[in-house]
C-alpha positions in Angstrom: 3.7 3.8 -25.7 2.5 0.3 -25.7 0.1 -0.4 -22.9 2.8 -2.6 -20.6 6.1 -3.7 -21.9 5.6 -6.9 -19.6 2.8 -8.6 -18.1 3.8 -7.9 -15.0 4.3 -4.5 -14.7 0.9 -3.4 -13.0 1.5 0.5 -13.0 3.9 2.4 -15.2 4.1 5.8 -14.0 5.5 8.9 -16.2 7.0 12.2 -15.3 4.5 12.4 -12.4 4.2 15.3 -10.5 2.7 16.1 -6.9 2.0 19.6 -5.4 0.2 21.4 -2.7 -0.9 25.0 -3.3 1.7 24.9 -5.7 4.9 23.9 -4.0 6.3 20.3 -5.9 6.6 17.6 -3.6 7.1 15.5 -6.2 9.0 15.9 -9.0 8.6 14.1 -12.3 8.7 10.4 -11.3 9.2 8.1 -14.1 8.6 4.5 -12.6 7.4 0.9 -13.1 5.6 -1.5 -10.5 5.7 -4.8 -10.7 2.9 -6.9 -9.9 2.7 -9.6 -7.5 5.6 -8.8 -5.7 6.5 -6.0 -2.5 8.0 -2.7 -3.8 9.5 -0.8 -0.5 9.5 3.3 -0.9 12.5 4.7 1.4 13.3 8.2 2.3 13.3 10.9 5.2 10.6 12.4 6.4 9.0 15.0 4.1 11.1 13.6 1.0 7.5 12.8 -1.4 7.2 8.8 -0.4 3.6 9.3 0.9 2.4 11.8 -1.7 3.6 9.6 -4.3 2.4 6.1 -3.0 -1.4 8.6 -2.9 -1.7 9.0 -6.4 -1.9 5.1 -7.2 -5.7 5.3 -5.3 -6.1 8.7 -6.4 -6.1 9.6 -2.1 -4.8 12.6 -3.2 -8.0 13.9 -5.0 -9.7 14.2 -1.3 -6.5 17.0 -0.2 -7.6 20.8 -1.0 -4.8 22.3 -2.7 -3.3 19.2 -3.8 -2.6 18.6 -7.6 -1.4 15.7 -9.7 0.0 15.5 -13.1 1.6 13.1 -15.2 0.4 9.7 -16.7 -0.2 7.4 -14.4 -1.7 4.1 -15.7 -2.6 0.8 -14.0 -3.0 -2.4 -16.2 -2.5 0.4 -19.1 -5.1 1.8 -17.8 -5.2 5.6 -17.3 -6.7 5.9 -13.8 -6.4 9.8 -13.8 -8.8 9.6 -16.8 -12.2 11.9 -17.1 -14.5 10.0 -16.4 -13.2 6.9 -13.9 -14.8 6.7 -11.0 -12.4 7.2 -8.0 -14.5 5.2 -5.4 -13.9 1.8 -7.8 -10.6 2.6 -8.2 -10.0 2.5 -4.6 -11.7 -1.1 -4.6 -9.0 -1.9 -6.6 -6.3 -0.3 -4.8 -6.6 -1.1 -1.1 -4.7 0.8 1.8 -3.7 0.5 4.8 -2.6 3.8 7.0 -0.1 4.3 9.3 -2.2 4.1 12.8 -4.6 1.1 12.6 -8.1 2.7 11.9 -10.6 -0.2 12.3 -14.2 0.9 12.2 -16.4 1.2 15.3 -18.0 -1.9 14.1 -18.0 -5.7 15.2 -15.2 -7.3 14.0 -17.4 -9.4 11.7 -19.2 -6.3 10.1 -15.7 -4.5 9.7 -14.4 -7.1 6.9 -18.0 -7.1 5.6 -18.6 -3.0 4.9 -17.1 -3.8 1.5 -18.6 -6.7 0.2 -22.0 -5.4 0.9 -21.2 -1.8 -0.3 -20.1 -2.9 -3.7 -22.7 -6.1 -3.7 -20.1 -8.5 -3.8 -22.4 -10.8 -1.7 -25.6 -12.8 -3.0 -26.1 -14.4 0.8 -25.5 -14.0 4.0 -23.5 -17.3 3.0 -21.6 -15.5 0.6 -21.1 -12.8 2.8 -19.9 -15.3 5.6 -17.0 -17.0 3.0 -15.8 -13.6 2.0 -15.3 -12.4 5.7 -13.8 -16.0 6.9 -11.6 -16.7 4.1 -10.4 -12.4 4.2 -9.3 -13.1 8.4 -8.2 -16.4 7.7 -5.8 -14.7 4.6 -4.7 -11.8 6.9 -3.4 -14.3 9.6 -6.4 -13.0 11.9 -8.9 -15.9 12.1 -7.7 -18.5 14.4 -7.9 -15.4 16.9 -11.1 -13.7 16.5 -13.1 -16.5 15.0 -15.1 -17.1 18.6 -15.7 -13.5 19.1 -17.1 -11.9 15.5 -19.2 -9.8 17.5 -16.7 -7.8 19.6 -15.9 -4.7 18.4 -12.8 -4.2 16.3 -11.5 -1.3 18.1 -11.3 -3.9 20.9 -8.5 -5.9 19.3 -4.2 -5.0 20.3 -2.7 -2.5 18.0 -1.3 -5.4 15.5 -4.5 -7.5 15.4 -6.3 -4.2 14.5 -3.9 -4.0 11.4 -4.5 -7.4 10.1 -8.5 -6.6 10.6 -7.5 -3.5 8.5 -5.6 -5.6 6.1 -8.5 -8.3 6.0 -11.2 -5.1 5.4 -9.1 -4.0 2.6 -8.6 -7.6 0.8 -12.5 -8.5 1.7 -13.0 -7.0 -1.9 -10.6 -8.4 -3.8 -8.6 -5.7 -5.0 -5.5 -6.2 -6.9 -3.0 -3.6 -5.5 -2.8 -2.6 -1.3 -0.5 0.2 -0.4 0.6 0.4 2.8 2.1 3.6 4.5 4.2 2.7 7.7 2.0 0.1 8.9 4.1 -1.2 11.2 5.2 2.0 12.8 2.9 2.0 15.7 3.5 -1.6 16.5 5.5 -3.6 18.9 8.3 -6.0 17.1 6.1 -9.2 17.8 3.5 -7.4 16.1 5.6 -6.2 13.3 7.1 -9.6 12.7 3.2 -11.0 12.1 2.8 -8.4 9.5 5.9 -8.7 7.8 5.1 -12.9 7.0 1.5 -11.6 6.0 2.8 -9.7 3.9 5.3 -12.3 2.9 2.2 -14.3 1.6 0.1 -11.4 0.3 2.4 -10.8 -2.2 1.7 -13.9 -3.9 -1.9 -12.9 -5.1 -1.4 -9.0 -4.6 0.6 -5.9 -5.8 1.8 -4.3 -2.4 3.9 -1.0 -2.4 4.7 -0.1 0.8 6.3 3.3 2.6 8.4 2.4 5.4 11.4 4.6 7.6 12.5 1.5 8.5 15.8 0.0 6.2 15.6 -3.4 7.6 12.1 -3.8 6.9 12.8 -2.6 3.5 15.8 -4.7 3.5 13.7 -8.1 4.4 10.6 -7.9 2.8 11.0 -6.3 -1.0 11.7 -7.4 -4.0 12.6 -3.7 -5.5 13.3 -0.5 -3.6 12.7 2.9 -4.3 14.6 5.9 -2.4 13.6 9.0 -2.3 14.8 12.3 -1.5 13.4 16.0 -1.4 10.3 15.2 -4.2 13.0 13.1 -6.6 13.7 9.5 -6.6 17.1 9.1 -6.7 17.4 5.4 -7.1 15.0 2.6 -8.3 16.3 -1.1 -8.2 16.2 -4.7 -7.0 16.4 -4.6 -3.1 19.5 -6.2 -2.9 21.1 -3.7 -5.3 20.5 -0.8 -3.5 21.5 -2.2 0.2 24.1 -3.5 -1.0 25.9 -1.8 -3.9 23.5 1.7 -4.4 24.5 3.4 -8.1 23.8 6.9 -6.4 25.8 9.1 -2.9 23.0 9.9 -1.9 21.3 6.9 -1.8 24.6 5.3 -0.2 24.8 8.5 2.4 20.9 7.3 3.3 21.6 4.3 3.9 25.0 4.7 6.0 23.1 6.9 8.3 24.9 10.2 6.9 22.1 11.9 6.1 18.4 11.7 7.8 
């Protein structure tokens, strides 16, 4: 296969597979991810969205008894390869989790971790752009830029997200996956992220795993459902709200299955 049948597909993913202690969680996923844009994974609980969104930062290497097979490449690149260092993939492939998880840090010194990990700084002037202009892009710096010293974990649930979200673009990666980052947030809170992630998607790749329909629904450009380790259906957002190819993916939907 050539390395990407368009430019802006970033990951083409073949008959992937996911297990734990050898029970298939997922089961041989063919997809393509398109770059600069929001692809939304949909499903119930248990049905593979998470295990699947894992192995694009290789996450799922850190799980004992968890396996993954199948060619996965990014750019054409195969990131499962002997050889690739995991810890720079993840540089590439941000994420954000579920429950905000800001280090126990000052909020300055949370956005900076990965600059001055990977050396991404020359100055404390370099160091000082990168953490502005990462707050400023997460929609954070208007109102933490007077207290840089307080600690992170000191910030409301949805600020602590967008520190998250300004931690994980601090090193200019080209993918962030987010797994229900909006689930432990209040709507207000939800509504901030959603336009962040509104913009983000004009530099960024962003794949996201969300229960909720409506935020599928507003902020994708394709959607992915998923049920019991297979995907089901994989098309434009509207498609698949509106007019879904598969029962099951109708039934979802309608609310006649969870």
């Amino acid at each position: 296969m050539t390395e990407n049948t368009s430019k802006n597909i970033k990951f083409t993913c073949r008959d992937v597979r996911v297990s734990y202690s050898g029970k298939e969680a997922v089961k041989g996923i063919d997809i393509e991810i398109a770059d600069r844009s929001v692809t939304a994974f949909i499903g119930p609980s248990g049905c593979g969205k998470s295990s699947f969104l894992r192995v694009f930062n290789r996450m799922n290497d850190t799980i004992p008894g968890c396996a993954v097979t199948g060619d996965i490449r990014m750019d054409g690149e195969d990131i499962y390869a002997p050889g690739l260092d995991p810890v720079l993939l993840r540089a590439r492939v941000g994420m954000v989790f579920q429950k905000p998880n800001p280090f126990p840090k000052s909020i300055y010194d949370n956005v900076a971790y990965g600059p001055r990990i990977h050396g991404l700084a020359e100055s404390k002037a370099d160091l000082d752009e990168i953490v502005h202009n990462s707050l400023k892009r997460a929609g954070l710096w208007d109102e933490v830029k007077d207290r840089l010293k307080d600690s992170g974990t000191g910030l409301s649930g949805g600020q602590q997200q967008r520190l998250v979200i300004a931690r994980a673009i601090a090193v200019s990666p080209e993918v962030i996956l987010m797994d229900e980052p909006a689930s432990a947030l209040d709507p207000i809170a939800t509504a901030k992220l959603e336009v962040l992630i509104e913009e983000l998607k004009e530099k960024f790749c962003i794949v996201i795993v969300t229960h909720s329909m409506a935020q599928a629904a507003r902020i994708s450009q394709k959607t992915a459902f998923f049920h019991m380790g297979d995907l089901v259906e994989y098309d434009e957002t509207d498609q698949i709200f509106t007019n879904p190819a598969e029962l099951r993916t109708q039934d979802y939907i309608m609310g006649r299955t969870g």
